[in-house]
N, C-alpha and C positions, 0 to 999 in steps of 0.2 A: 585527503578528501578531494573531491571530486569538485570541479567548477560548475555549478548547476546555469551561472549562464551563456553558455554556451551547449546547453540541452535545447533541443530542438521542443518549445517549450509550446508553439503557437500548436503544434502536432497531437502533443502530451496531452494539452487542454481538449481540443477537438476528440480524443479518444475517452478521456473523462466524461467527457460531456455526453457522449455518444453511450457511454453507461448511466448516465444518472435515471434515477426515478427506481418505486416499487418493483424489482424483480422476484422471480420463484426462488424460493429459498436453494433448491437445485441447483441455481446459478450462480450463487457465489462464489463457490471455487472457480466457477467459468471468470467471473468479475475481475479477481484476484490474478487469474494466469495470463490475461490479454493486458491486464497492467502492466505486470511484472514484462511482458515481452515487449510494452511499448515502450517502458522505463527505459531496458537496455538498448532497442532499435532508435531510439531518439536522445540519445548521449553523448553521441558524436563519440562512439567508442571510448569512452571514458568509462565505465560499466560492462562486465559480462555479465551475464544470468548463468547462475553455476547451480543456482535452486538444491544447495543443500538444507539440513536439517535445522532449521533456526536463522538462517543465510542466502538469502534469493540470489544476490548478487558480489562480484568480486573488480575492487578497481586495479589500476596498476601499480599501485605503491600495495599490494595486499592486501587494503581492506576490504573489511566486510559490509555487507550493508541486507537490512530486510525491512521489506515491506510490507506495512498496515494498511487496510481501510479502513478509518476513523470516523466516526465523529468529533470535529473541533468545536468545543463549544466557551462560551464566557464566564468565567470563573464571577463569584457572586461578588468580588470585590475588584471586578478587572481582569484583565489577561486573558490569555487562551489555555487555554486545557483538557489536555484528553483523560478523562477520568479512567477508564477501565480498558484493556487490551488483553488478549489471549498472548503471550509471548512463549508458551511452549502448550500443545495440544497431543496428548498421549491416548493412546488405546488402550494403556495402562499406567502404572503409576510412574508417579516424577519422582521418586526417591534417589534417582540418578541428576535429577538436575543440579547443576552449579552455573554462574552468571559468567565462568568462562566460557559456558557454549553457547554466551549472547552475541550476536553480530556487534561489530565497533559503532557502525549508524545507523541508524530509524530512520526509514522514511515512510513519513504518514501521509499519507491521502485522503483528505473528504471530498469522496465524489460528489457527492451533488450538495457543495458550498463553494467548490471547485476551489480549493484549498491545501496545498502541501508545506509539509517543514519537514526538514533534514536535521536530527538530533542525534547527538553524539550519547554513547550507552550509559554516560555518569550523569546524564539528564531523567535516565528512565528510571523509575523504584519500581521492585518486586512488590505488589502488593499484597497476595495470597497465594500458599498452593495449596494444593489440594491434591486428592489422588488422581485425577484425572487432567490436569491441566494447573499452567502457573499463569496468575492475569498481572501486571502493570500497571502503572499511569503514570504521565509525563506532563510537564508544565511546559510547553517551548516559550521563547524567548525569540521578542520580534526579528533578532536575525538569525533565526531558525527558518522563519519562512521566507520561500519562493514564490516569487510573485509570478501569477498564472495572467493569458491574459484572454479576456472574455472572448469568447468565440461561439458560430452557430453551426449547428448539425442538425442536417435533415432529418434523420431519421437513428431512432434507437438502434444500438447496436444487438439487445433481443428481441426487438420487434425484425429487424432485417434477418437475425436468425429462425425466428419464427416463421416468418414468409419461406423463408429458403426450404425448411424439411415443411411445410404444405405442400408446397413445389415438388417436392422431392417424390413425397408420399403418393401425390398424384400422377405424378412420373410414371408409378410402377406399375 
C-alpha cells in the first residue's frame, strides 16, 4: 500500500475544493476524471492511473486501487459510513461479475466534506446486484482516513470551465 503522507495532500485538497458545490449532472464523469488524474499527479509517483475496468490506479508493489465520490456520513450509533456505492456499472448485465475484478483498495472521496479514506477490499460488502449494476457499502475505520488540510480556492473549477467555452463561444 501506498504512503498517503507523502501525497502532495495541500494540492489534493485545493483541487477538491475547487470541485465542491451543486454541479450538472453532465459533470460528474468530468468530477471523477480530474480527481482521478490529481490522485495520481500528487502521489509523488507512488500511483499510476492505468483507468481500467473497476481499477483507476496501479502502485509499485502491483496493487490496485479505485476511486469513489462518496458521501461519508455518521452511522446512527457513531462511526463513519458510506452506505451505498456503485462498484460495478454495466450497459448490460453483471452475471459476469465476481469480487476478483474488485481493486485490492478504495479510495473514497467526499468532495465537499473534504474527506477521504483509503480501504482495503475486505472492508467493502457487496450489497446488491442487479442486472444493471452492483452497489456496496463500507464502514471505514479511523485509520482509514487521511487527514485533508483545509484550504481556499478562488474560484470553481465549473464555474472557471463555464467562463472558458463563453470565451470560447464568443471567440468564434
Amino acid at each position: 500500500m501506498v504512503n498517503f503522507s507523502e501525497f502532495e495532500l495541500d494540492r489534493l485538497a485545493k483541487v477538491m475544493t475547487a470541485l465542491r458545490g451543486k454541479i450538472d449532472r453532465t459533470d460528474y464523469f468530468e468530477k471523477g476524471t480530474v480527481l482521478e488524474k490529481a490522485v495520481s499527479a500528487y502521489s509523488n509517483q507512488q500511483l499510476a492511473r492505468i483507468n481500467e475496468e473497476g481499477k483507476d490506479f496501479l502502485d509499485i508493489d502491483d496493487n490496485t486501487y479505485e476511486q469513489k465520490i462518496v458521501t461519508i456520513k455518521k452511522k446512527p450509533r457513531g462511526g463513519p459510513q458510506i452506505s451505498s456505492f456503485i462498484i460495478k456499472n454495466w450497459q448490460g448485465e453483471t452475471k459476469d461479475f465476481s469480487e476478483s475484478m474488485m481493486a485490492d483498495y478504495y479510495i473514497f472521496m467526499d468532495v465537499d466534506n473534504l474527506k477521504m479514506c483509503v480501504v482495503p477490499r475486505e472492508c467493502v460488502q457487496i450489497k446488491e446486484t442487479k442486472a444493471a449494476n452492483v452497489t456496496a457499502c463500507c464502514d471505514p475505520l479511523p485509520e482509514h482516513f487521511i487527514e485533508l488540510p483545509e484550504v481556499e480556492v478562488e474560484k470553481s473549477f465549473f464555474k472557471l470551465k463555464e467562463d472558458w467555452i463563453k470565451s470560447y463561444l464568443q471567440s468564434i
